[in-house]
LUMVO-131023 format. One record per residue (C-alpha): x, y, z. Coordinates in pm, whole numbers, plus 32768, in hexadecimal, padded with zeros to 4 digits. Example, Ala and Ser with C-alpha at 12.3 -4.5 7.8 and 13.67 -1.06 7.14 Angstrom:
# residues 2
84CE7E3E830C;85577F9682CA;
This chain:
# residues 548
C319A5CFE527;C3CDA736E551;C554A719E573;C579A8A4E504;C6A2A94DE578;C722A7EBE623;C899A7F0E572;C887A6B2E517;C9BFA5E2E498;C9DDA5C0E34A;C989A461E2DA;CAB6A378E1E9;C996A2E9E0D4;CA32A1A4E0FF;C9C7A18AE24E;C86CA1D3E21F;C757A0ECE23F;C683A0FDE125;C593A03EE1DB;C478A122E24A;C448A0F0E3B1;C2CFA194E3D9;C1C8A176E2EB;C0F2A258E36D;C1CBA3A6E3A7;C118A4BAE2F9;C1E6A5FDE357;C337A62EE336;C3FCA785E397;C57AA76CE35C;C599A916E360;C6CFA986E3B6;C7D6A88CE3E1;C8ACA8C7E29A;C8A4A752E265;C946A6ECE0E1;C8C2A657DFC1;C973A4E8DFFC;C88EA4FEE1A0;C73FA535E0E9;C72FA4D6DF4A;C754A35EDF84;C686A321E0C9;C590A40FE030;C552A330DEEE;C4EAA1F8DF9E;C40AA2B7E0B5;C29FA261E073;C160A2B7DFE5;C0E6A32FE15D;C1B2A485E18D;C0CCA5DCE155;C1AEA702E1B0;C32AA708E18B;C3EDA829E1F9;C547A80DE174;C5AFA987E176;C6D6AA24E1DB;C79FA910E19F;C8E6A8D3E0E1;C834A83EDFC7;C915A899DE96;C8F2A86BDCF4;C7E8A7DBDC37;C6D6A6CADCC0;C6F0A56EDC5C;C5CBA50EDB95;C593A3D7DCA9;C58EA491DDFD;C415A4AADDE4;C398A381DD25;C2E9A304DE61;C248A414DF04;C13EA450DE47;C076A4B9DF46;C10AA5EEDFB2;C068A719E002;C125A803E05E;C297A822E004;C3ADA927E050;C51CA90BDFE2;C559AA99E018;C68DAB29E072;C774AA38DFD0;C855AA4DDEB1;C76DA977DDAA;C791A97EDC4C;C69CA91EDB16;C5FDA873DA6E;C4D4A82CDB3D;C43EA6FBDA55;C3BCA638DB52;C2D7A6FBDC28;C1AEA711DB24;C181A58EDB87;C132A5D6DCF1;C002A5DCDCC0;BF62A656DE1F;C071A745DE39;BFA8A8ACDEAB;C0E5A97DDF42;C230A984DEAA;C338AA79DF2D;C47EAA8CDE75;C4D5ABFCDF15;C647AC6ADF21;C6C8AB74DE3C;C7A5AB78DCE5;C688AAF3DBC1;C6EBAB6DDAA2;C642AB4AD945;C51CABE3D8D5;C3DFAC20D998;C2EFAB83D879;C3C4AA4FD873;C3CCAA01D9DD;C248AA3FD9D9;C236A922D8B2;C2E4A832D9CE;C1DCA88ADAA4;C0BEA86CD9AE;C06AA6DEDA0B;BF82A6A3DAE7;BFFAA783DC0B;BF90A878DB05;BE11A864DB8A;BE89A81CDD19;BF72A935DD11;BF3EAA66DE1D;C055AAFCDE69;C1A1AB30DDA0;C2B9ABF0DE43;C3D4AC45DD70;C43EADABDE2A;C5C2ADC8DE0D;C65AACD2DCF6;C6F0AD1EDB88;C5C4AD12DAD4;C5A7ADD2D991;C49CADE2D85E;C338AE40D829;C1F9ADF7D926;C121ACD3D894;BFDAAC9ED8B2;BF93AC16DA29;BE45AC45D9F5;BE4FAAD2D96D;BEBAAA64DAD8;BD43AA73DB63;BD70AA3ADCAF;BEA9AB21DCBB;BE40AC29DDE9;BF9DACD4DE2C;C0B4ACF5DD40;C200ADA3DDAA;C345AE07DCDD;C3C5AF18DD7B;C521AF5CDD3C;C59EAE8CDBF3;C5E8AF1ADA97;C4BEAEEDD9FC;C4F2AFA2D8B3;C3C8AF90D7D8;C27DAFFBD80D;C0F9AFB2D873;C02FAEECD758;BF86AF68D68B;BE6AAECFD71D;BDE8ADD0D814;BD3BAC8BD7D4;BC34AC73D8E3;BBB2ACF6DA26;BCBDACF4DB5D;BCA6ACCADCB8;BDC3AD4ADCF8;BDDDAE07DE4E;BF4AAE7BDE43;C024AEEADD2F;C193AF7FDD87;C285AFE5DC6B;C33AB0A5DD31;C479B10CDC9F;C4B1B098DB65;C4D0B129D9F9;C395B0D2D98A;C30EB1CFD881;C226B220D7B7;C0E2B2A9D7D8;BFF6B1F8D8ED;BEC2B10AD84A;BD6CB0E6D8AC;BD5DB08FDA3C;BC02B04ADA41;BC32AED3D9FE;BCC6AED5DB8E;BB6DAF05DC3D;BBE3AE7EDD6F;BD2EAF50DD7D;BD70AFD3DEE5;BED9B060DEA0;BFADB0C7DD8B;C111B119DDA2;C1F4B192DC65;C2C3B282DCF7;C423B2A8DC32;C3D3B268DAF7;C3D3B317D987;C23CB2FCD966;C1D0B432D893;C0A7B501D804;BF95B4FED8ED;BF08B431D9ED;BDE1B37CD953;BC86B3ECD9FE;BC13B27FD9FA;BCCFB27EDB59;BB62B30CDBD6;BABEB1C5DBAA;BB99B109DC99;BAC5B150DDD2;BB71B08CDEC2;BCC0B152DE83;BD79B199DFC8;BECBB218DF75;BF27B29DDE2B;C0ABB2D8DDE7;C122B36ADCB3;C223B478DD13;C367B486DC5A;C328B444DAF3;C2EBB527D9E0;C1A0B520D9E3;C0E7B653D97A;BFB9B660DA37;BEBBB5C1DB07;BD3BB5CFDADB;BC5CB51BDBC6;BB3BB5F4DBA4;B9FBB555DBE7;BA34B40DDC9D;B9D0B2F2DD5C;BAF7B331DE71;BA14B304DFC4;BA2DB41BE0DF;BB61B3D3E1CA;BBF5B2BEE103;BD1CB318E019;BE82B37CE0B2;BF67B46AE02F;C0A1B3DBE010;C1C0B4D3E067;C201B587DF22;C103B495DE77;C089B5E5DDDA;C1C7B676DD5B;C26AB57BDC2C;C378B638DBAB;C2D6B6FBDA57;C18BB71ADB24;C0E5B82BDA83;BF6EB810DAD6;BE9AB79ADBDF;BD1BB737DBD3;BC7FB695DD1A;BB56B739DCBC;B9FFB68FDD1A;BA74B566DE19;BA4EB562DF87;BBB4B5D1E00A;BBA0B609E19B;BCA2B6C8E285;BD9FB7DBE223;BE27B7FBE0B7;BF84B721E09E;C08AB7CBE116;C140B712DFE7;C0D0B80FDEF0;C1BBB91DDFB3;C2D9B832DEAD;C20CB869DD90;C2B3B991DCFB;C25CB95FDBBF;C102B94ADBD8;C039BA2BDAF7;BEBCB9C0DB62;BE25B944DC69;BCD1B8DADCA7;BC72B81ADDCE;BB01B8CCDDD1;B9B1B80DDE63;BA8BB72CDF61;BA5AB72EE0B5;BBB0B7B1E105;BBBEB88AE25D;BCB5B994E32E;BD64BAD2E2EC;BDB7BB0AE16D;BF44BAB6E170;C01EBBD6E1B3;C119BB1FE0E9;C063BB77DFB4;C156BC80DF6E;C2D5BC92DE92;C2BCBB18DEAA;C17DBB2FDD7D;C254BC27DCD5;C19CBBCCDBA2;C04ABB5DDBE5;BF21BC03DB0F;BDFDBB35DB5A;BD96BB24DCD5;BC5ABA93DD48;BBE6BA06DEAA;BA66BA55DE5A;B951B991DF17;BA74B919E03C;BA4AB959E1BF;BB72BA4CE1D8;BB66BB3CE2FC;BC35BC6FE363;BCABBDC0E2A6;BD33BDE7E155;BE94BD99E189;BF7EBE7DE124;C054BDAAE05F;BF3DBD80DF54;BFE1BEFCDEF8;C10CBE54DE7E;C069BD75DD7F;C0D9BE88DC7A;C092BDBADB49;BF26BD59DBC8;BDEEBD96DB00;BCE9BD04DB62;BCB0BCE4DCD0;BB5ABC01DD78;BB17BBF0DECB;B9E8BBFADED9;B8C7BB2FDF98;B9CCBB11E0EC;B9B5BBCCE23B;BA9ABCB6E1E0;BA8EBDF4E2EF;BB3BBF44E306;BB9CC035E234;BBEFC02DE096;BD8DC084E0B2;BE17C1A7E03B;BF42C0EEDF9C;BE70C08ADEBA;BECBC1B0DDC1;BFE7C0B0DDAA;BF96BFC2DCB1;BFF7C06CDBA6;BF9BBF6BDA9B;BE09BFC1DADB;BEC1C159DAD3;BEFCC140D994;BE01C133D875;BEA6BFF2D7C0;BF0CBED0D800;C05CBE76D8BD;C0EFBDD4D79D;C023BE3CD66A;BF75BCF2D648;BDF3BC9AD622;BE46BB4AD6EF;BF48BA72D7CE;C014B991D720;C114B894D7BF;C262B819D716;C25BB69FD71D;C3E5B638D731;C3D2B53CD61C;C2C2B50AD4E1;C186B456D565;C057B3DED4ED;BF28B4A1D582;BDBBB44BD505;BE52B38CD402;BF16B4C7D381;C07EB4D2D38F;C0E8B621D453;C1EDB6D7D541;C0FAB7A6D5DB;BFC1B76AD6DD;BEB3B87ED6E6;BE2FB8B3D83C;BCC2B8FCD8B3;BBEDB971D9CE;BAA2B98CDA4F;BA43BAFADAAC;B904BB8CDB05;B874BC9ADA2F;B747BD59DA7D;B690BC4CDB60;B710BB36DA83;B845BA1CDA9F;B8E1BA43D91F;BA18B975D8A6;BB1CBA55D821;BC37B9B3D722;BC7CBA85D5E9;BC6CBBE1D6C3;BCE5BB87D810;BDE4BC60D801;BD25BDCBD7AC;BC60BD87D8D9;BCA6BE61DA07;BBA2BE0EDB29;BB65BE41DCB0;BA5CBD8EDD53;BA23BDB7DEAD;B8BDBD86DED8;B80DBCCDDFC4;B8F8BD00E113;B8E2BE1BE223;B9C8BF15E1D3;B97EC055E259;B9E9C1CFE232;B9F7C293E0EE;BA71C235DFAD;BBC3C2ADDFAC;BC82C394DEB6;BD61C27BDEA2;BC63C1C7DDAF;BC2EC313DCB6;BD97C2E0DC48;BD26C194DBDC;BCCBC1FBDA64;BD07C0DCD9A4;BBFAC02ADA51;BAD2BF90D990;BA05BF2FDAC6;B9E5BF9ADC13;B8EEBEBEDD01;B900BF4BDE69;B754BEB9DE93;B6E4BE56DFCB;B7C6BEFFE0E8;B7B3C008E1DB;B8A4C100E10A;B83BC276E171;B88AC3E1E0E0;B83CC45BDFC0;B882C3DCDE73;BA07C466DDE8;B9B0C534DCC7;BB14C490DBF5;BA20C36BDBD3;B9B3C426DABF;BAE1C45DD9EE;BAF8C2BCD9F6;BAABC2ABD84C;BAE9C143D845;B9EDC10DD940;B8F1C00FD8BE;B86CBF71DA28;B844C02FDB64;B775BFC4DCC0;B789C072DDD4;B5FCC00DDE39;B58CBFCEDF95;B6BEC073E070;B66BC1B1E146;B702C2C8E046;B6A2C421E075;B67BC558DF85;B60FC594DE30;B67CC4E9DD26;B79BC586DC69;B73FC61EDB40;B82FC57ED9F9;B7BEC4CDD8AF;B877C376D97C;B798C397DAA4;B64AC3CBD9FD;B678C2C7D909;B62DC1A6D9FE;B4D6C136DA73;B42AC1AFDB9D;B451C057DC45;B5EFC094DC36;B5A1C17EDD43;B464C118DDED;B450C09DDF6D;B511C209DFE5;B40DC28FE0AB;B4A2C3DDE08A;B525C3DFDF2C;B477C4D0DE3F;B481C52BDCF3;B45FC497DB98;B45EC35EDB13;B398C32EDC64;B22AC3CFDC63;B269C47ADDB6;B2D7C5E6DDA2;B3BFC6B3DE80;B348C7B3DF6D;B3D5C8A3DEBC;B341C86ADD4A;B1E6C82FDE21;B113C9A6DDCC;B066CA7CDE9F;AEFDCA3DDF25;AE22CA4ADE25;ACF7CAF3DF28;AE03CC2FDF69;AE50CCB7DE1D;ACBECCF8DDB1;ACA2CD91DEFC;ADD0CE66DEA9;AD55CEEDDD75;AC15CF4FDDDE;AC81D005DEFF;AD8CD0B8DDE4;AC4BD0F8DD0C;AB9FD19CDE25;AC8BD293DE9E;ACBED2FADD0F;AB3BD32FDCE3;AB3DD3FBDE01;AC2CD4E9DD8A;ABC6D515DC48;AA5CD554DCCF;AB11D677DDE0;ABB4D700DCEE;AA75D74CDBF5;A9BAD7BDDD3E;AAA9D8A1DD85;AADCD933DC1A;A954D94CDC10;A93BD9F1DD82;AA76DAE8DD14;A9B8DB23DBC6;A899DBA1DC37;A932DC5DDD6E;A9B6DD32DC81;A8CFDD59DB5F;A7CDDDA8DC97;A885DEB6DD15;A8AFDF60DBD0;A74CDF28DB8E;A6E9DFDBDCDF;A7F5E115DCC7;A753E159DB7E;A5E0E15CDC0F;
């Protein structure tokens, strides 16, 4: 029977029949018709074992629940008394013992959480699907709901829940949906792996802090993931089980208050990177390399990342030209794109980023470090700080950079189809430590400030179309032939190939030269004694015959 919205009259208890008049009716929907307590409390505690689903919500139900309003309807199912103006305790409904949905949304229970779970904890404990308790005056820690086994969705959105996660959880969940939604819940966040059904997770607007735990990368059937606005200090879910198309990013989702660090690294993201991370302006790494993720790299990567260090979309499907605003990431170090489709030319702004200018690092440090706000415990260490880390790729090879993440000053952009010379732009670069430009269709010749580069330790500029001879400079020559090789038209060492002009003369010519000199020599000397001889004897003859 469904008598929602009906305005029906409110009911004096005396006049009520507490005779049930069907013994058979199974559904009953009373939504909407701001009936009291004295029209349904006493009619409802003689109803009969029959009745499945009750809808009593938005009603003018008022104050606590007298422990006999449900002694004979046992058999519910399904039962919502949302919207109303209830109160605790809640003893009773731990006796219902088919109960599977119970919504008490938008009421006044007060008390603590764990307690009101202990009324629960009878039999509906193992029945129990759904418990919605979004919107009431709820305060303390989260208990262990693991313990309700057939619990599948669990929301408390928007009570003051003051305490904190446990420690730990008893057994394997089911759960499907979690929402914590704006609370004060704190802490750091446990061990999720427990949840292997989990589908969504909501707990936006709380005081969770140090850093996301990577366990999240087990739940493979994780849709929508919302943890903005906490103080949270980063977020790893590197190397996961999320499927192609399948989690959403929640507006913001990305940017909790303190966040500091991102690592998406290794899933299989699809479409355009979240617009949310344009709010993220504290971020100081991201790494969202070997996704899936497609388009134009943002042109709102600009002022907004004042302070980011660590960028890194390598092994994506991005598209397009280097956007200019990656000029503006002043403070940036180490910069990966590499493995995209990535066309055009290499900007000339990039002289800009004056952090990879200059031959130290920004702040003097060896590595990142966060400030947590408060003292937290962190691999069983008690500590205000959280030491960031990164995966970067170093001569051919992925390496995991902690303790010196911050002396490293990179640019990778191998692997796309960038074209035209290497700029000037990247000789004022001469803090860098590696330079990967392998694998593109870069022309010109090679910019002979590449050289003056002394904390060069990695350079690749293999298989492009560069021209010319190799500049001559301790730097350059220092790096193996196959830094250089597949430039049809690049000469000089480390490669074996010579220029044309350090190639000598025909080797056939210069005998042939020097015989031809040898010749002409013998020749004269030879006139010359002929024609002392001849002379001689011209003139000893014609003294000999004026004497005769």
């Amino acid at each position: 029977m469904h008598l929602d919205s009906c305005n029906l009259p409110s009911v004096i208890s005396s006049s009520i029949s507490f005779k049930n008049s069907s013994k058979t009716l199974t559904h009953l929907h009373l939504f909407d018709n701001h009936l009291p307590n004295s029209s349904i409390y006493s009619w409802l505690s003689n109803f009969s074992t029959s009745l499945l689903d009750l809808d009593l919500s938005l009603n003018n139900l008022q104050g606590a629940i007298p422990d006999y309003v449900f002694l004979n309807t046992t058999s519910l199912l399904h039962l919502d008394l949302g919207y109303n103006q209830i109160v605790g305790p809640l003893k009773y409904f731990g006796n219902l013992c088919s109960l599977k949905t119970l919504s008490l949304n938008n009421n006044s229970l007060t008390g603590q959480l764990p307690q009101l779970f202990s009324y629960l904890s009878g039999c509906s404990k193992h029945t129990l699907e759904t418990l919605l308790l979004n919107y009431n005056i709820l305060s303390g820690s989260l208990p262990d709901f693991t313990l309700f086994s057939s619990l599948r969705e669990l929301q408390i959105k928007g009570n003051k829940l003051n305490g904190s996660f446990p420690k730990s959880f008893g057994q394997l969940s089911h759960l499907t949906i979690l929402d914590l939604d704006n609370n004060n819940l704190g802490g750091s966040i446990p061990d999720l792996s427990v949840f292997v059904s989990l589908k969504e997770l909501h707990i936006h607007g709380n005081l969770f802090n140090g850093t996301f735990p990577k366990s999240i990368g087990k739940l493979s059937k994780l849709e929508l993931l919302d943890v903005s606005s906490n103080f949270l200090e980063g977020i790893d879910l590197s190397y996961n089980n999320f499927g192609a198309s399948k989690i959403s990013f929640q507006d913001q989702f990305l940017c909790y208050v303190r966040s500091l660090s991102l690592h998406l690294r290794n899933n299989s993201f699809v479409r355009e990177l979240p617009s949310s991370l344009y709010y993220c302006r504290e971020l100081r790494v991201i790494d969202v390399g070997h996704n899936k993720f497609s388009g134009k790299i943002p042109v709102w990567m600009d002022y907004t990342l004042s302070d980011l260090a660590f960028l890194s979309l390598r092994s994506n499907q991005f598209h397009g030209t280097l956007p200019i605003a990656l000029c503006n990431l002043v403070k940036l170090q180490v910069l990966d794109l590499s493995l995209n489709n990535i066309t055009g030319a290499i900007p000339k702004c990039l002289a800009n980023l004056i952090s990879i200018a200059k031959k130290e690092s920004l702040d003097g440090a060896t590595n990142i470090f966060y400030p947590f706000p408060n003292l937290v415990m962190l691999n069983g260490r008690k500590t205000t700080m959280y030491q960031d880390h990164a995966l970067l790729g170093w001569k051919g090879v992925d390496s995991l950079y902690k303790n010196t993440l911050g002396l490293v000053k990179s640019i990778d952009l191998s692997s796309n189809k960038l074209s035209r010379q290497i700029l000037e732009a990247i000789t004022s670069l001469v803090g860098l430590i590696s330079l990967n430009l392998l694998r593109n269709t870069l022309t010109g010749p090679i910019p002979p400030k590449l050289g003056r580069f002394s904390y060069l330790n990695s350079l690749d500029l293999s298989k492009n179309l560069l021209t010319g001879k190799i500049p001559s400079s301790t730097k350059l020559q220092s790096f193996d032939a196959p830094a250089y090789m597949g430039n049809p038209e690049l000469c000089g060492p480390p490669l074996p190939n010579k220029c044309p002009e350090e190639e000598p003369a025909q080797n056939e010519a210069i005998p042939l030269h020097d015989d031809k000199e040898g010749f002409v020599v013998e020749g004269l000397y030879v006139s010359i004694f002929l024609g002392f001889f001849t002379g001689l004897w011209g003139v000893c003859g014609t003294l000999m015959l004026n004497r005769s």
